[in-house]
C-alpha positions in Angstrom: 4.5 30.2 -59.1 5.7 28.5 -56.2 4.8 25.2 -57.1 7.0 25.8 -60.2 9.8 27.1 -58.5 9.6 23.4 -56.1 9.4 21.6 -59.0 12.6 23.1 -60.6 14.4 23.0 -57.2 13.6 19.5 -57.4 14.8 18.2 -60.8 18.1 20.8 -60.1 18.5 18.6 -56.8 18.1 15.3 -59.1 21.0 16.9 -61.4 23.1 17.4 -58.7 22.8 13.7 -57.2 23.3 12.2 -61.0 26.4 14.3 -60.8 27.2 13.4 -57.5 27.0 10.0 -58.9 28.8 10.2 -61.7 31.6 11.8 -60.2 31.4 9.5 -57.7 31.7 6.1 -60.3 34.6 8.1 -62.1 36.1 9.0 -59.3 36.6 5.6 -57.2 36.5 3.5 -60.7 39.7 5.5 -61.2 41.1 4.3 -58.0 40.6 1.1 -58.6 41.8 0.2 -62.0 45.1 2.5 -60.8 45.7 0.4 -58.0 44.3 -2.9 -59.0 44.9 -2.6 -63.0 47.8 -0.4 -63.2 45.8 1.4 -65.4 43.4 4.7 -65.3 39.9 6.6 -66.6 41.5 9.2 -68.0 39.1 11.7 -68.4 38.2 10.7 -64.6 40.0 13.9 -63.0 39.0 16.7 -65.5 35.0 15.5 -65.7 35.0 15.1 -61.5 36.2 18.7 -61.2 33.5 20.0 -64.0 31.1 18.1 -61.7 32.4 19.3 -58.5 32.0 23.0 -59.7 28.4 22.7 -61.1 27.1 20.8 -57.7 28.3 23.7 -55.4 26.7 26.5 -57.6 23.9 24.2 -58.1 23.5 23.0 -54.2 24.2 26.8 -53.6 21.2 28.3 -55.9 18.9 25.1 -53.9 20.5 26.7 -50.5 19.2 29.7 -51.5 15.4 29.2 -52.1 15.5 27.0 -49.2 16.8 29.5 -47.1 19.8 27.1 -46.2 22.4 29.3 -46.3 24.6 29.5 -42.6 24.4 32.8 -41.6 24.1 35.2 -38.3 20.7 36.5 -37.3 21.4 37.5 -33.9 20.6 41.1 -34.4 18.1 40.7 -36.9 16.5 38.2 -35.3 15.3 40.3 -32.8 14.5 43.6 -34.7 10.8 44.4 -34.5 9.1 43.1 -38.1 9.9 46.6 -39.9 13.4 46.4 -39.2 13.6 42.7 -40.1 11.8 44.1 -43.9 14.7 46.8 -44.1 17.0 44.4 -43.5 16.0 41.2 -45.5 15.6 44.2 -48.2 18.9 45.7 -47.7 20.4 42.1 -47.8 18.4 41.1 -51.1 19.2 44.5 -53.0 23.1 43.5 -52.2 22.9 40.3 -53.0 21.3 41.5 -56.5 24.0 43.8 -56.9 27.0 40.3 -55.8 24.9 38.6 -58.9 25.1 41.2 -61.5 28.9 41.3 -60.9 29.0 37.8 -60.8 27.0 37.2 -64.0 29.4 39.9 -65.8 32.8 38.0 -64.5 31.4 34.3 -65.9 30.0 36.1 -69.5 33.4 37.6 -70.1 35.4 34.7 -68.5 32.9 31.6 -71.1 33.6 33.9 -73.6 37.2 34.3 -73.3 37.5 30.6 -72.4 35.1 29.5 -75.1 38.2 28.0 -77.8 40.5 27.0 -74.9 40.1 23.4 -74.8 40.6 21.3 -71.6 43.9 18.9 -72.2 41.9 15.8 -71.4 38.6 16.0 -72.9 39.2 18.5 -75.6 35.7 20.2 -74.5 36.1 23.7 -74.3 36.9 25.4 -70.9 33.1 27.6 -70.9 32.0 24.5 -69.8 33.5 25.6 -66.8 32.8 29.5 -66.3 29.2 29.1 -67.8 28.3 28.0 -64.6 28.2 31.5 -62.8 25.9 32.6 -65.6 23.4 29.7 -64.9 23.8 30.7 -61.1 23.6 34.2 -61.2 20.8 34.4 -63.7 18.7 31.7 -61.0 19.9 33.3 -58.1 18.9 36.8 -59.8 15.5 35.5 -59.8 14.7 33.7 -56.9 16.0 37.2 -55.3 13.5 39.0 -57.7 10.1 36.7 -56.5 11.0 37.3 -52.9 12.0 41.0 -53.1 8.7 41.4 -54.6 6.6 39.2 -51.8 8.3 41.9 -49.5 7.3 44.9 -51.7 4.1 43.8 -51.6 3.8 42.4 -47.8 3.1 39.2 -48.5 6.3 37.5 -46.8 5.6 35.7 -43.5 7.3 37.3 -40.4 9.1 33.3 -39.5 10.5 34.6 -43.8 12.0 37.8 -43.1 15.3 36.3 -42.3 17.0 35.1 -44.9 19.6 33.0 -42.9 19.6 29.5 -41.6 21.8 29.1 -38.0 24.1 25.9 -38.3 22.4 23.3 -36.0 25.4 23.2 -33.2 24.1 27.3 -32.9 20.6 26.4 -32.7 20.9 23.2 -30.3 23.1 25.5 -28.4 20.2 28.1 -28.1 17.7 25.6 -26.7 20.0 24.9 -24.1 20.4 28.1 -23.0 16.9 28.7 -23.7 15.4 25.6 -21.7 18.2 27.0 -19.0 17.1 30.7 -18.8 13.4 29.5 -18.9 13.9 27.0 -15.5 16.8 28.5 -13.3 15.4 26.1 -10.1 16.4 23.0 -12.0 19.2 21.5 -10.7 21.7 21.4 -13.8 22.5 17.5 -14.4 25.9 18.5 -16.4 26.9 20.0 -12.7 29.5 18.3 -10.3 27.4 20.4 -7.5 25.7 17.3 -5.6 26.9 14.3 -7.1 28.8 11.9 -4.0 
């Protein structure tokens, strides 16, 4: 099961970097024949913004089976292992509930959107909201695989929290880690003995 879920992860990350891409060749092709050619991709501006939607909620459903996501565990961090499970649980039975409201919002909002067309294109504007539905329905899942590897004990303790610290947090950590671990080191960021 988890070697299907990489492999999906994967070819999602692939999608994203063609889209990436893409947008990216619209995007500075535009700019150029403006400013050099006086002239435009029209459809440049519409399809980059499509893009830029479906990356983030794509990136974001990666984020979240890689555990990427910035977040705070200073208190849960340092909760014994059965408070970490009540949390991580609490968290994932939340985040369930965030999905299932989002996944509501985006059916209403593609099917109310789905004979507007976009001025440019003329594609219709689902194109747009159908993306919380692909989201929420991955993001429901992933949620549902590790709720039950915690039902059934079978999360590692090092996977109980379901945060990432940014890496300016963490480095700051092993400072004051390596500082609280050898206090009779002289500091060298100190002014106290240089001539």
């Amino acid at each position: 099961m988890n070697r299907w879920i990489d492999r999906a992860c994967r070819a999602v990350e692939n999608l994203v970097a063609l889209m990436l891409a893409v947008m990216v060749v619209l995007v500075f092709g535009n700019v150029v024949l403006r400013y050099g050619f006086n002239s435009g991709i029209l459809l440049s501006e519409e399809v980059s913004r499509w893009l830029f939607i479906w990356m983030t909620f794509l990136g974001a459903l990666v984020a979240l089976h890689e555990r990427a996501h910035l977040g705070v565990d200073m208190v849960v961090g340092r909760l014994p292992p059965a408070g970490k499970k009540l949390c991580l649980l609490l968290s994932q039975l939340l985040m369930l509930y965030m999905l299932w409201l989002l996944l509501q919002g985006s059916i209403v909002q593609t099917r109310i959107n789905w004979d507007v067309e976009a001025p440019v294109t003329g594609l219709s504007m689902a194109i747009v909201y159908s993306v919380g539905i692909v989201f929420a329905i991955g993001g429901g899942l992933l949620l549902l695989i590790d709720l039950g590897r915690l039902l059934t004990g079978r999360l590692r303790e090092d996977e109980l929290v379901a945060v990432q610290e940014s890496e300016e947090a963490a480095a700051l950590a092993q400072v004051l880690g390596n500082a609280q671990a050898s206090p009779t080191q002289p500091n060298p960021h100190s002014r106290e003995g240089r001539p």
